[in-house]
N, C-alpha and C positions, 0 to 999 in steps of 0.2 A: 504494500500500500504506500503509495505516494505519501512524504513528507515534505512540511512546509517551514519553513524558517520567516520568521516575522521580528522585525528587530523596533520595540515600544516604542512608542510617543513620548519621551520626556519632555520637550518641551513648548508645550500646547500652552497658549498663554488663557486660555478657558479654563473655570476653575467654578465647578457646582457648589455652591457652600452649602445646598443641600443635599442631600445625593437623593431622599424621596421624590424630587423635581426634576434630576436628571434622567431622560432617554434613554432608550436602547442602544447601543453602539454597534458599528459593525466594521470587521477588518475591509470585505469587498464590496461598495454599496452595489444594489440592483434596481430595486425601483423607488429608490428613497430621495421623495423630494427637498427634501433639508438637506439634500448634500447638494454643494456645488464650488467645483476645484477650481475658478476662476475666483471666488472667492474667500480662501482659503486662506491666505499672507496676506490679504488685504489691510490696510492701516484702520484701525477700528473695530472691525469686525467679531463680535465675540458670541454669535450667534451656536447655540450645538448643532456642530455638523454632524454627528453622530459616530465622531473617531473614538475607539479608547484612551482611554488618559488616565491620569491621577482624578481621583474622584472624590476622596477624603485625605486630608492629611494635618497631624500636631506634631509641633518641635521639628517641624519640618520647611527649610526655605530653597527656593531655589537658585540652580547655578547656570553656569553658562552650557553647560553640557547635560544637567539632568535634575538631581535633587540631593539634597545633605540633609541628615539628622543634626539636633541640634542638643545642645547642652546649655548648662548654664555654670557660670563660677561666680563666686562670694565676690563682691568691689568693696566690703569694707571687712577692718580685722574682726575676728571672733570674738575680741576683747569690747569692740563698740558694741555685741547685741548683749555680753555677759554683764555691764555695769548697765543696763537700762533699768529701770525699777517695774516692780509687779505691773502689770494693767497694761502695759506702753501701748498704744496704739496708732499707730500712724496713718497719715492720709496723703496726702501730697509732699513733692521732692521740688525746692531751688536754686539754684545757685544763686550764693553770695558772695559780694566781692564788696573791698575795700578801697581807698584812694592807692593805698601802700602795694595794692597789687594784689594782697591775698586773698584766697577764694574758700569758702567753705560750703557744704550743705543744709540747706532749710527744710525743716517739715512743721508746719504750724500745728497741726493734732491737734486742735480744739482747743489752743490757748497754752500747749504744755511748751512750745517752741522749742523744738531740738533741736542743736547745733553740731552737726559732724564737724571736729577740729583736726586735724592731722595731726597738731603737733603732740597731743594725748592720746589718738588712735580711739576715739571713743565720742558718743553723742553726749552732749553737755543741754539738761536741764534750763534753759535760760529763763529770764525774770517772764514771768506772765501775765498775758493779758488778761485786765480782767472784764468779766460779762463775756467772753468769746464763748460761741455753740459751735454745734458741730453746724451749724448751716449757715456759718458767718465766712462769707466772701474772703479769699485770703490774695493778695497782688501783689508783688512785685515789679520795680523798675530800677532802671539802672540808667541814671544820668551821671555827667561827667566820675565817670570811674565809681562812683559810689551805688550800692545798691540799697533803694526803699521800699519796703515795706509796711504797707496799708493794712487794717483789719480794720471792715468794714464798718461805718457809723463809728470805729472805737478811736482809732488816730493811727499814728505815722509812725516810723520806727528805724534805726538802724544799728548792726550787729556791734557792738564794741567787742573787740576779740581780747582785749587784756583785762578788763573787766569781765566776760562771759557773758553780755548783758544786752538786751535789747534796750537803748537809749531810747526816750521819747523824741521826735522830732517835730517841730512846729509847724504847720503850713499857713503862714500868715495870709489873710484875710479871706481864706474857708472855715467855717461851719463843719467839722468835721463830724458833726454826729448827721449831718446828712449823705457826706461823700460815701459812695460805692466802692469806689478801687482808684487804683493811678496804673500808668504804663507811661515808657517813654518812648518819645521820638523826637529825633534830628535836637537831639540836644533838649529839649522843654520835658518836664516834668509835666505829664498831663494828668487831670481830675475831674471824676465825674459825677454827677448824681443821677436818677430816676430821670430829669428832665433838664438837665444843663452841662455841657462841659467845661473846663477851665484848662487855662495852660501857663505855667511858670513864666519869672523872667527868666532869660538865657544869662543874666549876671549871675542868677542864686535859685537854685531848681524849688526852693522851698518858700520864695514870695512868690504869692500870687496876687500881690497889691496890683489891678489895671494900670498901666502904663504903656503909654504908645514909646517913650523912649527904649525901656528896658524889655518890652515885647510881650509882660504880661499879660492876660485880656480872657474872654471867654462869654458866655451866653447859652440861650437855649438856640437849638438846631433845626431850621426850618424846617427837613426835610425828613427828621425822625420820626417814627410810627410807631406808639406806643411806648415803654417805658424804655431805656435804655440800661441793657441788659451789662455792657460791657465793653470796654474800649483799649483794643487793641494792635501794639505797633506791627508795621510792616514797611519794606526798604520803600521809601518816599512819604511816610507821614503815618497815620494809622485807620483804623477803621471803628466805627462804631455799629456795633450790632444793639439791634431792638428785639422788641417781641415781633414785629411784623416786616422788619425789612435790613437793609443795612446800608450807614453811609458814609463815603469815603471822606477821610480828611486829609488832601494833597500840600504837601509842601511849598507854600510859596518862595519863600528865601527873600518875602518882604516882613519885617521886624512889624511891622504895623499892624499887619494881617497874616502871620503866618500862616495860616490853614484854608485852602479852598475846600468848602464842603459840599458837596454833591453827592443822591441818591444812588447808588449801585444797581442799576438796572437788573433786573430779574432775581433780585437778593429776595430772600426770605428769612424770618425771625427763627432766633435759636432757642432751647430751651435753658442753657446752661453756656457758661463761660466754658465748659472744660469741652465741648461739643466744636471748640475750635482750636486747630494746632497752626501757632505761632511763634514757637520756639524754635527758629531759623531765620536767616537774613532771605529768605527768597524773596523774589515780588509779587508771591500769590500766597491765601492763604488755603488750606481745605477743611472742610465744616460740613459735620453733620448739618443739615437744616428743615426747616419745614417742607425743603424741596427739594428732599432725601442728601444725599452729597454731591458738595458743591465747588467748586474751583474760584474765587473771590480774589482779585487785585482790586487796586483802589476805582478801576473806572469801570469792568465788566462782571459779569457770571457765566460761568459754562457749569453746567452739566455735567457730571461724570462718574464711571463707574456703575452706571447703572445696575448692572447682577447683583453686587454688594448694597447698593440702595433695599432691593428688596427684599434680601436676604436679611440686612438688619432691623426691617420694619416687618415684616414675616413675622413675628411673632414665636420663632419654632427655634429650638435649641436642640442643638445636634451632638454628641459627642461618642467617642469608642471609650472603651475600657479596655487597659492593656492585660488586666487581671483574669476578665472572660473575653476577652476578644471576639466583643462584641459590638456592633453599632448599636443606639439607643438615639430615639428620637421624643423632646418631650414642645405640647401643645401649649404655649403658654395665653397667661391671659392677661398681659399687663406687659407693653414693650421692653424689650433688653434694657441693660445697664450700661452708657456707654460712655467713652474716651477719645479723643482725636488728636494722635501726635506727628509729626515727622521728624525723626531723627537724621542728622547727618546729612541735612538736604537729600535722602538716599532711600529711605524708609519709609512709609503712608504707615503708623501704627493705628488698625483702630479694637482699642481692646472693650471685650463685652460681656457681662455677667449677667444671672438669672436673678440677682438679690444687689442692690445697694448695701454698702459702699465696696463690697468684693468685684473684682473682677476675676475671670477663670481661665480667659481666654483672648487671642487678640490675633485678627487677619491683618497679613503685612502686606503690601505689596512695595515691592522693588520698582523705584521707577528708572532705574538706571535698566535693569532686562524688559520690564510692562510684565511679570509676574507674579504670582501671589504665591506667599507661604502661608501659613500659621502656625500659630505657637500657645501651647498649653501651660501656663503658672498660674496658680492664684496671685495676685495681686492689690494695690490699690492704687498706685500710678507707674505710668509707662513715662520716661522723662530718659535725656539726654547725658549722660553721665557726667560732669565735669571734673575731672579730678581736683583733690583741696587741693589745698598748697601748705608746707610747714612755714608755720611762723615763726622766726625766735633761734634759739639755738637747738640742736638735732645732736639727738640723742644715738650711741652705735645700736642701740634697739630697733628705735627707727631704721636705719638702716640697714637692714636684716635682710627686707626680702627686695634689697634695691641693686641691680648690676652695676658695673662699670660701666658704663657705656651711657646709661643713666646719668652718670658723674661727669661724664667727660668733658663738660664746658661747664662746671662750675669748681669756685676755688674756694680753697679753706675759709677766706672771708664770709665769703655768702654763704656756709654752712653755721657760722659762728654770730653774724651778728646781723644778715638779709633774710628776705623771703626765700628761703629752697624750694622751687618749685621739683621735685626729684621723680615724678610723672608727667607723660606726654596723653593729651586728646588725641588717641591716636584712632584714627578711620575704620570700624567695626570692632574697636574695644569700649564705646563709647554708649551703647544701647543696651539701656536697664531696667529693673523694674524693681518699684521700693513696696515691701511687702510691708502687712500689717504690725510685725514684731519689730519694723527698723533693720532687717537683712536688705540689703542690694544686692540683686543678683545680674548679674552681666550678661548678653546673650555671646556664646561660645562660638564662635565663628571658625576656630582654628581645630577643629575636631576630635577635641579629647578625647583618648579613647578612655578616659575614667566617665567622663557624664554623659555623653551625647547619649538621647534615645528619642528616636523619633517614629511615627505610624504611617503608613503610607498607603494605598489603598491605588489600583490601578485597574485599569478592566473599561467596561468587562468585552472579552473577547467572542467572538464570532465570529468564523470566517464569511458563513454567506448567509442569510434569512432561513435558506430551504435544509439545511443541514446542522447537526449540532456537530461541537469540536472535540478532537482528545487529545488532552496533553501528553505530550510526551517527555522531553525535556527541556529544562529551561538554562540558561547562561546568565551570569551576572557579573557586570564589569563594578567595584567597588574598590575604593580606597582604604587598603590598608584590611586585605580579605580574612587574615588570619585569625581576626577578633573574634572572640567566642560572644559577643555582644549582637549576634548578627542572627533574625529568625527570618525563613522564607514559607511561606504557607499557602496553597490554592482551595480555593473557594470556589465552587460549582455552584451555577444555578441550575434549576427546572424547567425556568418559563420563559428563563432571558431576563430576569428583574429581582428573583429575591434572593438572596446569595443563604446557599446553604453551609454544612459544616465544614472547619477547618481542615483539611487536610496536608501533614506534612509530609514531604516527598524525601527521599535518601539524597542525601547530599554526599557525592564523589570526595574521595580523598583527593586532596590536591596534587598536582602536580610541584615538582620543586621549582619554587620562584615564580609560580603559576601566580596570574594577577584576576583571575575571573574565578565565581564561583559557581558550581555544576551539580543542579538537582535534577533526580530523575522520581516519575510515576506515571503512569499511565491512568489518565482522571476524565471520564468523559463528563459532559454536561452539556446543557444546551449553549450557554456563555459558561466562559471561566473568569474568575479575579483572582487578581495578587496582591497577594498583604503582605508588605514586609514590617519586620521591628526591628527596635536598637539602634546600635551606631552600622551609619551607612552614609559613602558619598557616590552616590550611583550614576553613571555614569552611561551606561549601557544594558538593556535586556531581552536578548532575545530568547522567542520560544520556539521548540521544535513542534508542530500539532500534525495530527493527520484528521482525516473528517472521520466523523462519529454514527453516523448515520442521520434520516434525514428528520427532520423536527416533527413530523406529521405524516 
């Protein structure tokens, strides 16, 4: 009997986030009008054409050539979650910086303020606020080298690092028990309330005394619709999101008038500040919004991503279990939990949970490949890693788990009596998630073979409509095959749609120096799927099948 050698789809930029919604697939279409190979590589196009592919996957992102498991490592020492006191709870991660250059981590927690120090390797209790809830607006800005932080209606604040202490800061002639938040741009400390903006002088980011000399000024916004949710920088000025719309405030580079304000044509209102990611210098921002997700600069709206729109208003939470490897689908009755980041200029993070304030889960997509991963943590924010900075003089402790190489452009002075910065923002070490005990965990891009463990889910196979298939063997190109971290498993269906039980095939002794790995069984079904686990950078999969007989 004729065999077929079929070598998989890895890199289909199509991506079902529910697999109960995705079609039948087929290796050879026949009469299947949703297939059509003119459009195929088309720019845009993300319609099911009814290829197999990846169809479920966590801890899983894509590569240039197929898919990697993913892992995760600890960004802060073991000593910062062992000094935290009973209860800790955390919610959001910022970076802080000083005039003096130094940079720490912020998580407001409801008023408890903990401050990541480097130079103690541990979170630091700061002064607290008082009256802060869990449902009090927490902002950050960073004007001339210094960063400020807002609590809502409570006042103004910045980190004193020698002290440990959140200073009070004054914003002269604001009413701070009205202001909302602050953010900067182009130099101005800006402030908001329900129904008015305000902007610093460029002398002193903390007078907001009206002044046409010094460039202070502010007012309500013609063109805002409803309250004003939140006011956010982006490269040329920032933007003000409402309940019903949102609108752009461009940089004049006139001291008199610096801000042109105008309505963002086809904008819609958000529910939440955190429903927008603005944590990058790009010139767009992207937002969940009333008109699903959206691509926002200061003068247009586009549309995008549509799949993920409806997936995350879908109401329906998907997950496997690596324990019964199993898929499991639950109906909800009250929309996701969500988050909207971009890391790295490089990353769309949007993470989403069944229960406030947990999140469980977060689709990525790559806009450097127009791919999607995702990635399984509990968490409670997806944020940008910054590395602190030591302050002071540096301890040989300190320096324990630091290279050479690390050192080699700083001298005994700057160790002894400057900021050591003795970490680099380096490009895919930089993307974390701060969980609820105060751990930061890194996402592992370099492939550990101690953590990475990712699900992958590919299929489902059939050669023609009129015939079902039998496996016979399969090939697997992977990085680093020897890991005993590595499960390969085929799944039959009956109908072409419900995958039945696991079935594991005899995996070949390797060859020496062999870089592919070689399972064999012979497994008929009407479609087949592949599930792999663990650590994998897959690269390549071909299967050998011959036909099974015919369907009917």
């Amino acid at each position: 009997m004729a065999q077929y050698p079929l070598r998989a789809n890895l890199s289909n930029p199509n991506f079902p986030f529910t697999t109960e919604f995705w079609g039948r697939s087929i290796i050879v279409p026949q009469y299947d009008q949703n297939f059509d190979r003119t459009t195929l590589n088309a720019p845009g196009v993300t319609v099911d054409k009814g290829i197999p592919q990846a169809f479920y996957m966590h801890n899983v992102m894509p590569t240039q050539q197929g898919y990697q498991a993913i892992g995760y490592t600890e960004g802060l020492s073991v000593d910062a979650i062992n000094t935290l006191p009973p209860g800790a709870s955390f919610d959001q991660a910022f970076s802080l910086q000083t005039p003096a250059g130094a940079r720490f981590i912020f998580s407001p927690s409801t008023g408890k303020n903990y401050i990541y120090d480097e130079s103690v390797a541990r979170w630091i209790v700061s002064t607290q606020v008082p009256t802060a809830t869990a449902t009090s607006l927490v902002t950050t800005a960073m004007v001339q080298g210094q960063t400020y932080i807002f609590y809502e209606k409570i006042g103004c604040f910045v980190y004193n690092p020698t002290t440990q202490a959140l200073d009070s800061v004054t914003l002269t002639a604001l009413d701070v028990t009205k202001v909302i938040g602050i953010c900067g741009a182009n130099g101005y400390l800006v402030a908001w309330t329900e129904d008015n903006v305000a902007w610093s002088s460029l002398l002193s980011p903390t007078d907001f005394t009206p002044d046409l000399t010094t460039g202070a000024g502010g007012g309500s916004i013609n063109d805002v619709q409803g309250n004003i949710k939140v006011c956010l920088p982006i490269s040329g000025g920032f933007i003000i999101y409402c309940d019903l719309n949102a609108v752009g405030a461009r940089y004049s580079g006139n001291i008199n008038f610096p801000f042109v304000f105008k309505e963002v044509p086809g904008s819609a209102g958000i529910r939440h500040p955190n429903d927008v990611s603005f944590h990058s210098n790009l010139s767009y921002h992207i937002l969940w919004s009333g008109n699903g997700l959206q691509q926002l600069t200061l003068v247009n709206t586009t549309s995008i991503y549509n799949e993920a729109s409806d997936f995350l208003a879908g109401q329906i939470f998907e997950d496997f279990d690596e324990t019964t490897n199993k898929l499991t689908t639950t109906y909800l009755s009250v929309p996701l939990n969500l988050n909207v980041n971009i890391i790295s200029a490089r990353f769309l993070v949007i993470s989403y949970g069944v229960a406030a304030p947990e999140f469980t889960h977060a689709i990525v997509y790559d806009l450097a490949l127009n791919r999607w991963g995702k990635l399984k943590l509990t968490h409670r924010h997806c944020f940008q890693f910054t590395f602190p900075t030591i302050n002071g003089a540096v301890t040989y402790g300190q320096l324990l788990n630091t290279t050479y190489h690390a050192l080699s452009n700083t001298t005994y002075g700057d160790l002894g009596t400057n900021v050591a910065n003795l970490s680099q923002d380096e490009f895919k070490h930089s993307f974390a998630f701060l969980q609820a005990d105060g751990k930061v965990k890194i996402v592992d891009f370099e492939f550990s073979e101690n953590n990475a463990f990712g699900v992958l889910l590919l299929g489902k196979y059939q050669f023609q409509r009129t015939q079902r298939i039998e496996h016979q063997v399969t090939e697997l190109d992977v990085v680093k095959p020897e890991t005993n971290l590595f499960n390969y498993y085929i799944l039959p269906t009956q109908d072409g749609k419900t995958l039945g039980a696991l079935i594991a095939p005899f995996k070949m002794p390797p060859e020496v120096g062999a870089r592919t790995i070689i399972y064999k069984k012979i497994v008929n079904g009407y479609s087949i799927a592949a599930l792999i686990t663990g650590q994998f950078n897959l690269t390549s999969l071909t299967f050998i099948f011959t036909m099974g007989g015919y369907t009917s």
